[in-house]
C-alpha atoms as one frame of an Amber mdcrd trajectory, in Angstrom:
protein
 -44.633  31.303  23.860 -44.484  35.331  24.772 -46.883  37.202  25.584 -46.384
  41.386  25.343 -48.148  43.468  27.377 -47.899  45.976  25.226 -46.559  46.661
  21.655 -43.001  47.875  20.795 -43.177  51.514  19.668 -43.276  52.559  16.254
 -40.293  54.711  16.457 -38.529  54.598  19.871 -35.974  57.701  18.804 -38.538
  60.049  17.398 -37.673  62.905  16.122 -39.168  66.448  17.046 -42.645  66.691
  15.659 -41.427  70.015  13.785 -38.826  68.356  12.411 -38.651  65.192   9.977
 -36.078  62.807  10.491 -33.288  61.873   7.654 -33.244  58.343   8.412 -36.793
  56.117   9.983 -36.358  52.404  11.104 -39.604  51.049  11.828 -40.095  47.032
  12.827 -36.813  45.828  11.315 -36.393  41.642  11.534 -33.368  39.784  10.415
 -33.207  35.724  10.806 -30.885  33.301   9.815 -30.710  29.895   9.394 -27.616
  28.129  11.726 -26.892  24.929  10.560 -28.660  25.486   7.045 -28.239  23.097
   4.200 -27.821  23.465   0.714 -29.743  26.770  -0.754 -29.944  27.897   3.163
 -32.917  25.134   3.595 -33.217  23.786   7.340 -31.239  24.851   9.922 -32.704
  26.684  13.449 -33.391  30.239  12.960 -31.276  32.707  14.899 -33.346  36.164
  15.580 -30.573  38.534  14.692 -32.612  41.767  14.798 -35.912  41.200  16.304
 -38.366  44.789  15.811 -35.910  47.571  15.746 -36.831  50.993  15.601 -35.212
  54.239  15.485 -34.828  57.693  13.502 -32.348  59.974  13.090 -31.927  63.661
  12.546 -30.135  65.197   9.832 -26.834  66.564  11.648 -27.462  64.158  14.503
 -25.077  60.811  15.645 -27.450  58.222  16.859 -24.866  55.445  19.042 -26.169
  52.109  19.184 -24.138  50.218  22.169 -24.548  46.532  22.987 -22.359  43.353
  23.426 -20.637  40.947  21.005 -24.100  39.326  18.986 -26.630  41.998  20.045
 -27.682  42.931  16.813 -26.256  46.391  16.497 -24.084  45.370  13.018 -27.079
  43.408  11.654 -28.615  46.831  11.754 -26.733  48.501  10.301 -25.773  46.351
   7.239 -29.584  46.186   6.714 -30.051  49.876   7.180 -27.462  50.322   3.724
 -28.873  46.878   2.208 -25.567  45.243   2.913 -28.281  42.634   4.165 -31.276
  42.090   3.245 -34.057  42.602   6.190 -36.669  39.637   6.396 -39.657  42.344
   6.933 -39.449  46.222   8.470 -40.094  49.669   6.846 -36.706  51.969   6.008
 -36.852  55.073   4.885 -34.319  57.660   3.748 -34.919  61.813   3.483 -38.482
  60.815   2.551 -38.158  57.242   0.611 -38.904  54.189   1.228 -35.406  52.713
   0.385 -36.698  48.761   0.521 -39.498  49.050  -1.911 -37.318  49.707  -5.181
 -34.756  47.340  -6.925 -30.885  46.544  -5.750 -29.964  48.579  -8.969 -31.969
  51.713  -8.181 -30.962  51.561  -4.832 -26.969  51.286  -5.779 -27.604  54.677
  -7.284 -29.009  56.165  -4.114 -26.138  54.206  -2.512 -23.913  57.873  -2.710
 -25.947  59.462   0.255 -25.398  56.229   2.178 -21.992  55.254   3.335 -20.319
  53.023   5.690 -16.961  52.630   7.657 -15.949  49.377   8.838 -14.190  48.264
  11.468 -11.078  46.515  10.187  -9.481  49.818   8.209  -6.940  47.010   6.494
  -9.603  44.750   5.761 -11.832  47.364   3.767  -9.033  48.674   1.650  -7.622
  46.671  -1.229  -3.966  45.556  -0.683  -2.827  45.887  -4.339  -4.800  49.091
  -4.476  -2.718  52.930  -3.853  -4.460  54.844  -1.817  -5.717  57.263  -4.383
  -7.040  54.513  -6.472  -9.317  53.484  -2.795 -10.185  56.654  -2.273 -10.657
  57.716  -5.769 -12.976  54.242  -6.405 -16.644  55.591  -5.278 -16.013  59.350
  -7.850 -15.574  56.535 -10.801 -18.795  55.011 -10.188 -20.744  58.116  -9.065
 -18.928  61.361 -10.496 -18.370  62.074 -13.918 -14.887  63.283 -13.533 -11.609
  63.431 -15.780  -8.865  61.846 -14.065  -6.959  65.073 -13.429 -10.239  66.654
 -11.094 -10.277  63.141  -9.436  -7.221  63.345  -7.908  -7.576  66.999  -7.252
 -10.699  65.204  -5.073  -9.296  62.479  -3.903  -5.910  65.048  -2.169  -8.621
  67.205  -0.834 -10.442  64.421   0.757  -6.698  63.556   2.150  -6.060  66.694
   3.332  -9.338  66.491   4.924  -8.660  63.416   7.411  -4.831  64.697   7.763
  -2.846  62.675   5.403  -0.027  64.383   3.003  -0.992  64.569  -0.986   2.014
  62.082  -1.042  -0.126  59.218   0.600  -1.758  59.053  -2.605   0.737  57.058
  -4.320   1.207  54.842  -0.717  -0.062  51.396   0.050  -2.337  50.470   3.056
   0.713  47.877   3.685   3.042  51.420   4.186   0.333  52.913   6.591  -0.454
  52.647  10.403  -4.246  51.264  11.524  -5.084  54.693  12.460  -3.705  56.249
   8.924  -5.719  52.935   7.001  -8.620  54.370   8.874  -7.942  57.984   7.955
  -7.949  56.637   4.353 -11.616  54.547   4.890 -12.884  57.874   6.271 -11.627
  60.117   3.407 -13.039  57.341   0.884 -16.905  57.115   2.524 -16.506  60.452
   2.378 -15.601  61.611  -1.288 -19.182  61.526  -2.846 -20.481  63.903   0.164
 -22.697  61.502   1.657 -25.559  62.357   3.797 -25.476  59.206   6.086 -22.205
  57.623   7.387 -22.674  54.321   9.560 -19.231  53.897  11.186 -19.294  50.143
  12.555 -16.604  49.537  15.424 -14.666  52.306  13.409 -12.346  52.705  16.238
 -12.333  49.141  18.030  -9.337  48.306  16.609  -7.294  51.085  16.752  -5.494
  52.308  20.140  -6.312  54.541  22.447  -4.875  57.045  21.423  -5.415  56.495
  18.171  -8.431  56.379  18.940  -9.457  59.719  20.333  -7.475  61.241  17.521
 -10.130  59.426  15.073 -13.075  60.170  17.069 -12.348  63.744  17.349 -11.727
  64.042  13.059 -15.261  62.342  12.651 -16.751  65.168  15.315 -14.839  68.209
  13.292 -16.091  66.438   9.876 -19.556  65.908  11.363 -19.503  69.565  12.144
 -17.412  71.196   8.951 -20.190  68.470   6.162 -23.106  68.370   8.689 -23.041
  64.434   8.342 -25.524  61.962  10.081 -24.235  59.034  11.652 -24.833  55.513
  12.698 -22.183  55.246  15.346 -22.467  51.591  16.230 -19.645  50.290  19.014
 -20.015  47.913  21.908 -17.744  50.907  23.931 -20.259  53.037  25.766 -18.233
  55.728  26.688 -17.174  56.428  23.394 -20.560  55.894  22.223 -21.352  58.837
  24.548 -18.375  61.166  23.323 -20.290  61.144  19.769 -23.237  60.916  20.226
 -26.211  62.842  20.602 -28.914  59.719  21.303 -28.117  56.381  22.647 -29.974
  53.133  21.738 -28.792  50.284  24.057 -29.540  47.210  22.503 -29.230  43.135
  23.823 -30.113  40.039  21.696 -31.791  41.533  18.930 -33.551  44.425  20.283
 -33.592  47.934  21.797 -33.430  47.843  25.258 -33.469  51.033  26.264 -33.188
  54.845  23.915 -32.430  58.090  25.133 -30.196  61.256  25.076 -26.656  60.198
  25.270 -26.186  62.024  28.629 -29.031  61.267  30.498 -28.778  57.058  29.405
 -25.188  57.628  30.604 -25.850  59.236  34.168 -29.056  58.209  34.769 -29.653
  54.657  33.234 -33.129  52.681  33.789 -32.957  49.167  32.460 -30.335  46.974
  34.571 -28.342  46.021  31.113 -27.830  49.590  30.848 -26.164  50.052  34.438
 -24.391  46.943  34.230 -22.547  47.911  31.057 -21.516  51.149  32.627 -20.178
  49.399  36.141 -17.485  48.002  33.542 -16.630  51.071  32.517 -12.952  52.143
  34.245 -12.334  55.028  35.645  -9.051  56.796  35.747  -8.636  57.375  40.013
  -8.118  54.170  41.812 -10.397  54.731  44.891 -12.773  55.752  43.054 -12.652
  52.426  41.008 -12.753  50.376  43.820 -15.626  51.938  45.706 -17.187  52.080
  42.757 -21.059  49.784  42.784 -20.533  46.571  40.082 -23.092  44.674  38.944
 -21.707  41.236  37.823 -24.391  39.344  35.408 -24.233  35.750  35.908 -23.946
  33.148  33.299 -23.829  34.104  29.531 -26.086  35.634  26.744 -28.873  33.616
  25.503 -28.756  31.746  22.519 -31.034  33.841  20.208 -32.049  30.733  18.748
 -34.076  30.005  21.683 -34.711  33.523  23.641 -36.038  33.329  26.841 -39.597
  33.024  27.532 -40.725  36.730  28.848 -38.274  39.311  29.182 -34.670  38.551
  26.478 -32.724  39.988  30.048 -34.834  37.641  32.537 -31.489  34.970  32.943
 -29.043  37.498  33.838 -30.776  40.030  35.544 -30.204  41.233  39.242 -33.265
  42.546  39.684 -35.944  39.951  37.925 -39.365  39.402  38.860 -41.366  36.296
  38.252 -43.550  37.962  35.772 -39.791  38.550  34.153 -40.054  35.204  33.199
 -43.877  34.728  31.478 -44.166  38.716  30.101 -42.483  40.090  27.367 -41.805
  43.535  28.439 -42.410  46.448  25.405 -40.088  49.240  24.756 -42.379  52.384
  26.128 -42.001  55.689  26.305 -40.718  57.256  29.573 -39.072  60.763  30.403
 -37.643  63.250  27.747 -38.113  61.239  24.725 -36.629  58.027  26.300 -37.661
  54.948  26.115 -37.293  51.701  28.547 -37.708  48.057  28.115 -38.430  46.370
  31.625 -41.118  46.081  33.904 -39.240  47.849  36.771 -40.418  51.073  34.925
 -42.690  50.493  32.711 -45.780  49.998  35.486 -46.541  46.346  34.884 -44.672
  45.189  38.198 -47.680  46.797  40.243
């Protein structure tokens, strides 16, 4: 059994008080059932996303970092209704966006967009690329066919692909052209939101950089939002303005994307930037690591206390019976662990 000393946050990202956020997360909870029968009956439940909260301002990337099964593409599926959340409030320029039906929401679906990880995966094989890109101005424009190609080779011409890819392929493109593509097609309806999901994990790393800096130029040139979710910190902290760390299920620790970077406060957080590289050798190798010992929880049965307490360095014994909340600390951060949080006194 936990016990909390105190309660998570409502928001743990707020925005500005002068300022309403596009996008509010409040107390988000995802379970599944492992093992689960016929009609998903039995089984142990798995805490996916346990309380999540967050906001995000129009213009604004938001980066949500964490390891393989932390939660961070849960989120975001259930942030677009890709999943359904078990309980939690999400709202949307104003709207509560879980209250109304699957069909009202596919129409509000257009200022909500996603770009997945596997660019090949996404895109249909026996599709051209202007019938992928062209796909989401079918169901949401009311265009002739002529002034939906004229969209879909601006769109092209957007991400830096020829008019001639149109009649391509994915099979005749490279990973980091099939992303180009995936970008140009979340992109055609002018969404408001974009939550890119590992959007460059698979690419290399070169590849990369070249896709990281078209998503900053579009971000800038269509003032889009995003939901930059990738398990790379420091490319979560070339996009992003805020960073929300998160580790089996929940949010860890929040803050602005350089400060969390430089000046981290919950251990998780510094030992996910010790494995960072750097480029100089010496530095490297005088470089502090923190090496956590033995291997992430089973969410299905969380530790008692703190969801960190069995790898952390730095654990107290009241790590093990307290379940530390996410509370506020300097410049709109926000810190889960009882090394800051006052409760170790």
């Amino acid at each position: 059994m936990r016990r909390a000393t105190t309660a998570q946050p409502v928001d743990a990202t707020a925005a500005t008080v002068d300022e309403a956020p596009l996008v509010e997360v409040q107390d988000l909870h995802k379970t599944f059932r492992r093992g689960a029968g016929f009609l998903r009956r039995g089984g142990t439940a798995v805490r996916a996303v346990d309380g999540v909260g967050f906001s995000i301002r129009e213009g604004e990337t938001l980066g949500i970092v964490g390891e393989s099964g932390s939660g961070k593409s849960t989120t975001g599926r259930l942030l677009l209704r890709l999943l359904e959340p078990d309980s939690g409030r999400v709202r949307f320029a104003g709207q509560d966006v879980l209250s109304v039906s699957r069909s009202e929401f596919r129409r509000r679906r257009r200022d909500m967009q996603m770009i997945f990880q596997d660019p090949y995966a996404s895109l249909d094989p026996t599709k051209t690329i202007g019938a992928s890109v062209g796909e989401p101005l079918k169901i949401f424009e009311n265009l002739s066919r002529a002034e939906r190609d004229d969209r879909v080779r601006e769109m092209l011409g957007r991400v830096g692909l020829r008019p001639d890819y149109l009649t391509r392929y994915p099979a005749e493109m490279s990973g980091g052209q099939r992303q180009r593509v995936a970008i140009a097609r979340a992109l055609s309806i002018n969404p408001r939101l974009v939550v890119a999901d590992e959007a460059v994990s698979a690419l290399d790393v070169s590849t990369q950089s070249d896709v990281l800096n078209l998503m900053r130029h579009l971000q800038r040139d269509l003032r889009l939002t995003y939901l930059f979710i990738s398990h790379n910190l420091s490319v979560v902290r070339h996009m992003s303005d805020r960073i929300a760390v998160m580790y089996l299920g929940r949010i860890v620790e929040t803050g602005p994307a350089e400060q969390v970077y430089l000046e981290p406060l919950h251990p998780y957080t510094r030992a996910l930037l010790s494995a960072i590289p750097v480029p100089d050798p010496l530095a490297q190798r005088s470089r502090p690591k923190i090496v956590l010992t033995g291997d992430v929880p089973d969410p299905a049965h969380p530790p008692a206390g703190c969801n960190f307490v069995s790898r952390c360095p730095l654990a107290m014994s009241m790590c093990h019976e307290v379940d530390p909340g996410l509370e506020p600390m300097r410049e709109s951060s926000a810190v889960a662990c009882h090394l800051h949080t006052g409760n170790s006194r």
